[in-house]
C-alpha positions in Angstrom: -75.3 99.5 312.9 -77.8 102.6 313.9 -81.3 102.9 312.7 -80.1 105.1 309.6 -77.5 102.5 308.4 -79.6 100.1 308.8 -82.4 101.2 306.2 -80.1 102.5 303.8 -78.2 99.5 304.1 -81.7 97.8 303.0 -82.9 100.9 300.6 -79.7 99.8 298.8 -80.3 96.1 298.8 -83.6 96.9 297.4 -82.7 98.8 294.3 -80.4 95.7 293.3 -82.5 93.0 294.4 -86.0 93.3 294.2 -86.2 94.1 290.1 -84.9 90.6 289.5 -88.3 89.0 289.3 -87.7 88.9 285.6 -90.9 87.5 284.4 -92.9 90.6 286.2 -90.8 93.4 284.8 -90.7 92.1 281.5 -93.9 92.7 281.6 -93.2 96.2 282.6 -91.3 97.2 279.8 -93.0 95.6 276.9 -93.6 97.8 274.2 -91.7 100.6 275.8 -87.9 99.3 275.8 -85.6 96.6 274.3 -83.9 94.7 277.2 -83.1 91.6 275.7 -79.7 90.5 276.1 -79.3 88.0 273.2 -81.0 90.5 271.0 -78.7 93.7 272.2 -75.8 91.6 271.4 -77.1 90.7 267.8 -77.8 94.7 267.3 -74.6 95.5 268.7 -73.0 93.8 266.4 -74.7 95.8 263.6 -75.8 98.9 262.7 -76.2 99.9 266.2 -73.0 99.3 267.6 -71.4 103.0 268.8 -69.0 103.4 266.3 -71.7 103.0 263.4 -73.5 105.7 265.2 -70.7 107.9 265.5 -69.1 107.5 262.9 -71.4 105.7 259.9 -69.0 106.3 256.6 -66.2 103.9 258.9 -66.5 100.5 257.0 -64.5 98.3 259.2 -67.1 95.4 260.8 -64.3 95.4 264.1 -65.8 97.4 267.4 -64.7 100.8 267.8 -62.2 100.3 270.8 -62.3 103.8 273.0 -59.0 104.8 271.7 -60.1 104.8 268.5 -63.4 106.6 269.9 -62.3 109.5 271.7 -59.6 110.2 268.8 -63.0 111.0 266.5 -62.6 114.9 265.8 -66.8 114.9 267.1 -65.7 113.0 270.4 -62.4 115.9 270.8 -65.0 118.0 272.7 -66.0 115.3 275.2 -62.9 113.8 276.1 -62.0 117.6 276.9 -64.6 117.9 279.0 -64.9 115.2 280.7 -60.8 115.5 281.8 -61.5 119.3 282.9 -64.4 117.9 285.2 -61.7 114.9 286.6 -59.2 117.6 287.3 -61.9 120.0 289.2 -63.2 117.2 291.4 -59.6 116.1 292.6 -58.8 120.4 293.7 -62.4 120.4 295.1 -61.7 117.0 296.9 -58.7 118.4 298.0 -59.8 121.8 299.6 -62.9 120.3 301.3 -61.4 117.1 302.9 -57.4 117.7 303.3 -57.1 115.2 305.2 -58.2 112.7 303.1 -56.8 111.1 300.2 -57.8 110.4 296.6 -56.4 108.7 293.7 -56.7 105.8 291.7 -56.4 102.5 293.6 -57.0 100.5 296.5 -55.0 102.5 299.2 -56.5 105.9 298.5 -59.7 106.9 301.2 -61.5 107.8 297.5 -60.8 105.8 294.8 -60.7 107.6 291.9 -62.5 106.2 288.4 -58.8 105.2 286.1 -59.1 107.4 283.1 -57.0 105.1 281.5 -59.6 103.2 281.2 -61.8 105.1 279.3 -59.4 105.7 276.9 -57.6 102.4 276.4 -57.5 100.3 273.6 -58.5 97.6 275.9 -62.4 98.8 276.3 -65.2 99.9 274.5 -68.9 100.7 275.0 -71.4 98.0 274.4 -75.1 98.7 273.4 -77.1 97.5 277.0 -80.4 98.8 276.1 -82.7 100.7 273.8 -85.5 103.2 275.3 -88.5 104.6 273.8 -88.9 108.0 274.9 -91.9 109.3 273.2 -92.7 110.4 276.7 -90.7 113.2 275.9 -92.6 114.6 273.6 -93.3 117.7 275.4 -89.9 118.7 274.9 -89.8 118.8 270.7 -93.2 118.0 270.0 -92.3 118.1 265.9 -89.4 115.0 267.2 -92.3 112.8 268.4 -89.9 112.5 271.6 -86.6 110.5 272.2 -85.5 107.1 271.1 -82.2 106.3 273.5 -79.3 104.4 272.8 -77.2 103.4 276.0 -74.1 101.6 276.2 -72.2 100.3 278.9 -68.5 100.6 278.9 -66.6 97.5 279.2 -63.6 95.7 279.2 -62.7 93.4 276.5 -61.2 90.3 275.9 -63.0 89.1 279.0 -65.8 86.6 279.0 -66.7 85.8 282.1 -68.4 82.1 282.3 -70.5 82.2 285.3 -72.2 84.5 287.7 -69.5 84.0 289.9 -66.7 85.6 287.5 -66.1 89.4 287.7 -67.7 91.4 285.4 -65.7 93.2 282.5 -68.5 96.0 282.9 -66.7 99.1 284.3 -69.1 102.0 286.0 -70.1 104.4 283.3 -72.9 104.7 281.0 -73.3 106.6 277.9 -76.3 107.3 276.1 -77.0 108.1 272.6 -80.2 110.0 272.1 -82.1 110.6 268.9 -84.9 111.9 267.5 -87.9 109.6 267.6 -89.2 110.9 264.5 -86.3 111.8 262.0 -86.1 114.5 258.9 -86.4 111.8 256.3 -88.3 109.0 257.6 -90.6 107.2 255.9 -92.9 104.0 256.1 -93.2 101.6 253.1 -95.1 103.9 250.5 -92.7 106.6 251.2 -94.9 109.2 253.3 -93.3 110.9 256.2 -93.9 108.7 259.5 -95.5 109.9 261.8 -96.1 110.0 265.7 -98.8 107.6 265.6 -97.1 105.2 263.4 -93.9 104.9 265.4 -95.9 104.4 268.7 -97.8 101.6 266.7 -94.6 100.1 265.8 -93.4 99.9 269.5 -96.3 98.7 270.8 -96.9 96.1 269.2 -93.5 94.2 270.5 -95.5 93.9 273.2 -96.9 90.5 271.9 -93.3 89.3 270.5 -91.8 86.1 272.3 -88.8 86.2 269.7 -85.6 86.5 271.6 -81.9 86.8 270.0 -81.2 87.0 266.4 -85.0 86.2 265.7 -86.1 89.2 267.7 -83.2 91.7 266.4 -83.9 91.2 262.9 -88.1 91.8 263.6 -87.1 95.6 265.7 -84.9 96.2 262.4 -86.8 94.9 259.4 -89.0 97.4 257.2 -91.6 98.7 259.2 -90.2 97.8 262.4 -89.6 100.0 265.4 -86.3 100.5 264.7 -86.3 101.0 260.8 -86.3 104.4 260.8 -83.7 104.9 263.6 -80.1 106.3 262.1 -77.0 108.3 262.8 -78.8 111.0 260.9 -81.3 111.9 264.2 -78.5 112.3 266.5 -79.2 115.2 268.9 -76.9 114.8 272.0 -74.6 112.1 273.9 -75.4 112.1 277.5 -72.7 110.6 279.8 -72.9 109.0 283.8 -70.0 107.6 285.2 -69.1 106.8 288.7 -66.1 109.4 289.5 -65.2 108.3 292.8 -65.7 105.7 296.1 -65.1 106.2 299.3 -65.3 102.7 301.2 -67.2 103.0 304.7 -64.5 104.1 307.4 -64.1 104.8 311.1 -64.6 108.5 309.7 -68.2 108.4 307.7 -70.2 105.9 305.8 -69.5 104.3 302.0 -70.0 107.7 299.4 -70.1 107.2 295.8 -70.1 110.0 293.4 -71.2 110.0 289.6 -70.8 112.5 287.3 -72.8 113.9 284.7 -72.7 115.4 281.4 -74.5 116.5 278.5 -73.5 117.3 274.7 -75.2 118.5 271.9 -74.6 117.4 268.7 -74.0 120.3 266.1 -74.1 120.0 262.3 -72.0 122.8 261.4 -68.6 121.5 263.3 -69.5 118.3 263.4 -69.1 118.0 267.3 -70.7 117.1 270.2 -70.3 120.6 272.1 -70.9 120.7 276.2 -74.0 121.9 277.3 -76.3 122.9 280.3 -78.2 119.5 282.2 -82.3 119.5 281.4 -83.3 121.7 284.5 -79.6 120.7 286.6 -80.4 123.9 288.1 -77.0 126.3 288.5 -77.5 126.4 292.6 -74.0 127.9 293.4 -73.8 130.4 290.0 -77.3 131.6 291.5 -76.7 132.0 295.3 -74.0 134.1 294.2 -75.9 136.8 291.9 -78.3 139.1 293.3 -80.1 139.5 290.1 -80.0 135.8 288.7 -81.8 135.0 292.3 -84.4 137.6 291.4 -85.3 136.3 288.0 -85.0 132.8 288.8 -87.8 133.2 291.5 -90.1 135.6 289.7 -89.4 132.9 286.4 -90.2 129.9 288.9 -93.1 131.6 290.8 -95.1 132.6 287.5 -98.7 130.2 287.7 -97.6 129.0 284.2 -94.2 127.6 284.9 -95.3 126.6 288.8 -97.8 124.7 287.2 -95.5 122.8 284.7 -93.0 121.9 287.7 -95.6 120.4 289.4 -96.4 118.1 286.2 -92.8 117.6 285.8 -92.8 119.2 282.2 -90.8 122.4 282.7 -87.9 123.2 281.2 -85.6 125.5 283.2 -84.1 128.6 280.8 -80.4 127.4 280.0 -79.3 130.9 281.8 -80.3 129.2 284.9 -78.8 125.9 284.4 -75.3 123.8 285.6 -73.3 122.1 282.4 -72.0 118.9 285.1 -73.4 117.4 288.3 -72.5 115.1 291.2 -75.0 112.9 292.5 -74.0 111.7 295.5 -75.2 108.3 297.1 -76.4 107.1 299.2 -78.6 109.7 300.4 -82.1 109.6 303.2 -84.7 110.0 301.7 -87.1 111.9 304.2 -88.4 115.6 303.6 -86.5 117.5 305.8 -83.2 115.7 304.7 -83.2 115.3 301.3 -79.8 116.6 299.5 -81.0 119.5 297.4 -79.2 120.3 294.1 -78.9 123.8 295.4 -79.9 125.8 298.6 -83.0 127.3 297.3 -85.6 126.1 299.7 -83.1 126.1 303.0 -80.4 127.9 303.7 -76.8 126.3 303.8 -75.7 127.7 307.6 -78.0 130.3 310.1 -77.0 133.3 308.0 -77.9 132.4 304.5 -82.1 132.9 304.3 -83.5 130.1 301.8 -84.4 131.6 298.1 -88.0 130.2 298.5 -89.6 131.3 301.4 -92.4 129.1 302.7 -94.8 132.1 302.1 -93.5 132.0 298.6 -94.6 128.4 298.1 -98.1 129.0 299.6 -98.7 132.3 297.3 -97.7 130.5 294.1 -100.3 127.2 294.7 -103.0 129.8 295.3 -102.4 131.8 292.3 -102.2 128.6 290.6 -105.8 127.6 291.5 -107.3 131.1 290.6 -105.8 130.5 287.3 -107.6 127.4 286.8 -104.4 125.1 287.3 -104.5 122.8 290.0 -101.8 121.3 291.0 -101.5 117.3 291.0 -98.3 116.8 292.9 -97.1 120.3 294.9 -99.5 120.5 297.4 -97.5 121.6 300.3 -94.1 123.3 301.1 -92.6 120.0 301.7 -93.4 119.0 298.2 -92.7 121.8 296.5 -89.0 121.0 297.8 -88.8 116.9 297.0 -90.3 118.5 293.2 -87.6 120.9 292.9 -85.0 118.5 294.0 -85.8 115.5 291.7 -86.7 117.1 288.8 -82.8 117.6 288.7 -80.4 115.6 286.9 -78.8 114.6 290.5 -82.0 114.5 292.3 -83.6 111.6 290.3 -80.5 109.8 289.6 -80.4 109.6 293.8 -83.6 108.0 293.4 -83.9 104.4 293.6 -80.9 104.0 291.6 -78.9 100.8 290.9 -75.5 101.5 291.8 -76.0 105.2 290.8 -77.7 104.2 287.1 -81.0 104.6 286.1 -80.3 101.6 283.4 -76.9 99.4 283.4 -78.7 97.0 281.5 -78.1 93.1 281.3 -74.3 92.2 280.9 -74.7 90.1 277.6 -70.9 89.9 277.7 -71.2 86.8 279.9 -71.3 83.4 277.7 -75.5 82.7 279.7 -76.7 86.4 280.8 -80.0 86.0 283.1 -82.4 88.3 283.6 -83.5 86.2 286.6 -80.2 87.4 287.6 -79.0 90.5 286.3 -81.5 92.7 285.9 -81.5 95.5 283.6 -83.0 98.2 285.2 -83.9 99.9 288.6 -87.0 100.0 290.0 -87.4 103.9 288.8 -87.3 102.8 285.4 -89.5 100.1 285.7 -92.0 102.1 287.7 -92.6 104.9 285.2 -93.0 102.3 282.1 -97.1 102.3 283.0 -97.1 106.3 282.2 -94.7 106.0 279.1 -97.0 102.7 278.0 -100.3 104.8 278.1 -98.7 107.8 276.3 -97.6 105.6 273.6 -101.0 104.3 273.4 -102.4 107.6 272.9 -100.1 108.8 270.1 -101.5 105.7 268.2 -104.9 106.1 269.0 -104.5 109.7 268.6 -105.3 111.1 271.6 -104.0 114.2 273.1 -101.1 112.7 275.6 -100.9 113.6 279.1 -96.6 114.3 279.8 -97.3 114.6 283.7 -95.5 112.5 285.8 -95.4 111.6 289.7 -92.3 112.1 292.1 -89.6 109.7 291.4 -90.1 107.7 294.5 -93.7 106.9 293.5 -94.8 106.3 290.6 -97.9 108.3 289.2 -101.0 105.9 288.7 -102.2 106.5 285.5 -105.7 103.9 286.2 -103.9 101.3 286.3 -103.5 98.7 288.8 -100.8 96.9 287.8 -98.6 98.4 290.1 -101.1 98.1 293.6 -99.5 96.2 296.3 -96.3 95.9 294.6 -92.4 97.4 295.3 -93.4 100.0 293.6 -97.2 101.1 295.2 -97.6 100.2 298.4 -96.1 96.7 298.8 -92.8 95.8 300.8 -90.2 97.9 299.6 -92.4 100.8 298.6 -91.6 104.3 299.7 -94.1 106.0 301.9 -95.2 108.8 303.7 -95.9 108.7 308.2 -96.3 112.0 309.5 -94.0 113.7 312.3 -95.4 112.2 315.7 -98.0 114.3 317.4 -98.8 116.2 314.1 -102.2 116.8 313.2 -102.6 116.0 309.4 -100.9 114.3 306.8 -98.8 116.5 303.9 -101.3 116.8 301.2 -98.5 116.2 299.0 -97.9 112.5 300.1 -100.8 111.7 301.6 -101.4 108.7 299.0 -97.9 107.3 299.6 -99.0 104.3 302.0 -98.8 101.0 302.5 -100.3 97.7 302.3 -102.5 95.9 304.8 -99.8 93.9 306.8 -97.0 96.6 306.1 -96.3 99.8 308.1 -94.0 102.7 307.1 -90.5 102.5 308.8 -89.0 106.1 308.7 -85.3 106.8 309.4 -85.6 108.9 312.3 -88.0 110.5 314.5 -88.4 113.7 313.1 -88.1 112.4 309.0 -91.3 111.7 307.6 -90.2 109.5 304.3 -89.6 105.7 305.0 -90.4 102.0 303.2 -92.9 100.0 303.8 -92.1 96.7 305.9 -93.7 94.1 307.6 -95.2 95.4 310.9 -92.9 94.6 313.9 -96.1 94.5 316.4 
């Protein structure tokens, strides 16, 4: 195995491994997330189990079984959808590697995700966690942010004993997401909630040692974070699934794709309609339009919007955006090969010039600064490209993913689910929960919030030092920064992305600059 394999083979082993030090990332997530397994299964057996959310006037206690889910007239849309994205992978597949085939099964080079699965009577989605997102409240301010519902599709009739026993849990996620702060909610006296109330509510789970039934019953009661949460505040179903494997062969490495989708919800038909990824830029619909390249670049390059990419709170114009994305893993992670969404910043062969030139990027962060806008993370060429890659859909879910998911959560389905086990997030998620925590804290202390974040492979320190020395900042396992050998100075982009005393940055290769920090060899 050659250098490369060898620390992707161990970037891989981290995202799976290293979160399962339950005790520490419950800590993590308190206040910010519900991740308890006994207390998700209680709740999905409720109110919050999909079809209640879907579909609320159904009055039948049974689970929704996906048959009886995708036949919905709202879900019509999706299932639509989703089969017209199946049936352009397999032609794409088929131009691009003839030689290679793909189906569903075990004797196919890619293995195709079974349909049939998704739409059997024989699986459903099961709730796997429950996500403030108040974070988000850049995005509809009047909202308060996001709460997130995300379920887990699964097989049923399967209860697998022990950790030993194959999981019913199939390889698709989808995600519920509402408003934080609905039309019509209200606290005890019958005012209109607001922000500060519903960040107060969340935070103080923080303290709870309830688990189960105990702990289910608290989120839902009156006045409890999850009170004011109903089918009314439905804005969108989001949707990852893994579309396709490629087992590691004589002829490349494993590939695993996932696919993603997005779709609003609209009152008027009833419907969740398909549409465009939060800033999925549109690379090959731009590349091929002379004018679209023009306006996305002047639109990118104005001080304002440069200034909100580099706080990671811009939101892309829709005219500029993809409405499905493949992320494909595993991918390196150093600057000069990362997998860009779209060929904006380098070209795809010697003829194609990149949309951004290097000039571009240089003019933009010194307009910036005259305007009295400093940037926190694009300080450099190199990170102007890792920004404009992982602010993508694709981008971040490449990033320190579990199996391609942000958050499978903990498979409740097994009779004794472990968190010292199974772990229900990656070590993105738990990263970030610091920044979400602290804007949480300043909604209820009302404080204007600060929405920037970091780069997805380090998380931004918000004063904190919970995070120093750990998987996540600096400790073993931590992504980092060594520049080129022979090179002068360090990017001022990543110039804080080091590591511990007793670790040293391994990169993949001699000219990549990105690695993780490991013990030193001498």
């Amino acid at each position: 195995m050659n250098r490369i394999s060898r620390l992707l083979a161990v970037s891989v082993l981290l995202c799976c491994a290293l979160p399962a030090r339950g005790t520490e990332n419950a800590a993590l997530e308190r206040g910010a997330a519900i991740t308890d397994p006994f207390a998700l299964r209680e709740l999905d057996g409720g109110r919050f189990a999909l079809g209640r959310m879907l579909a609320p006037s159904r009055t039948a206690d049974a689970p929704l079984a996906n048959r009886e889910l995708f036949a919905l007239p709202s879900m019509a849309p999706i299932r639509k959808a989703l089969d017209g994205e199946f049936d352009r992978y397999v032609a794409r597949h088929k131009a691009e590697f003839p030689g290679e085939s793909i189906g569903v099964g075990e004797s196919f080079a890619f293995r195709l995700f079974d349909r049939a699965q998704l739409y059997s009577d024989d699986s459903r989605f099961v709730l796997s966690g429950i996500v403030n997102r108040m974070d988000r409240g850049y995005v509809a301010p009047d909202a308060c942010g996001e709460i997130r519902l995300i379920y887990r599709l699964t097989r049923t009739g399967i209860t697998p004993a022990g950790d030993d026993d194959v999981s019913p849990r199939l390889p698709m996620t989808l995600m519920v997401v509402l408003k934080a702060k609905g039309d019509h909610a209200a606290d005890n006296s019958g005012a209109p909630v607001i922000c500060a109330e519903i960040a107060r509510r969340w935070l103080a789970t923080s303290g709870w040692t309830s688990t189960g039934k105990q702990l289910a019953e608290k989120l839902t009661a009156q006045g409890g974070p999850l009170d004011p949460v109903t089918p009314a505040d439905v804005e969108r179903i989001e949707t990852n699934l893994q579309i396709a494997h490629a087992p590691k062969s004589a002829a490349r490495d494993f590939r695993t794709d996932y696919l993603m989708k997005v779709f609003d919800y609209h009152a008027e038909s009833r419907t969740f309609d398909e549409a465009p990824l939060e800033d999925q830029i549109d690379r090959d619909r731009i590349l091929a339009d002379a004018n679209l390249k023009r306006a996305f670049k002047a639109w990118l390059l104005d001080p304002e919007h440069f200034s909100a990419l580099d706080r990671g709170t811009v939101l892309i114009p829709p005219e500029f955006l993809a409405t499905g994305a493949i992320a494909t893993t595993p991918v390196g992670f150093g600057i000069s090969n990362l997998q860009p969404e779209f060929g904006l910043t380098q070209g795809d062969d010697a003829k194609t010039a990149p949309l951004f030139s290097d000039s571009d990027v240089v003019s933009a962060l010194e307009k910036a600064a005259g305007r009295g806008m400093p940037t926190q993370n694009i300080r450099s060429v190199a990170g102007f490209e890792r920004r404009l890659n992982d602010i993508t859909c694709a981008g971040c879910h490449q990033t320190r993913g579990i199996g391609g998911f942000h958050f499978p959560g903990v498979d409740w389905m097994r009779e004794q689910p472990s968190n010292t086990t199974f772990v229900p997030a990656s070590p993105h998620f738990f990263g970030d929960q610091i920044r979400r925590r602290d804007i949480l804290t300043a909604l209820r202390d009302g404080r204007p919030p600060d929405y920037s974040r970091g780069f997805s492979n380090r998380p931004q320190l918000r004063g904190s030092t919970e995070l120093a020395g750990t998987e996540y900042d600096d400790g073993w396992g931590a992504h980092c920064y060594r520049p080129v050998p022979g090179a002068n100075a360090r990017d001022a982009s990543f110039r804080s992305w080091s590591c511990a005393k007793g670790l040293a940055c391994q990169v993949v290769d001699a000219t990549s600059r990105m690695g993780m920090c490991f013990v030193k060899t001498r």
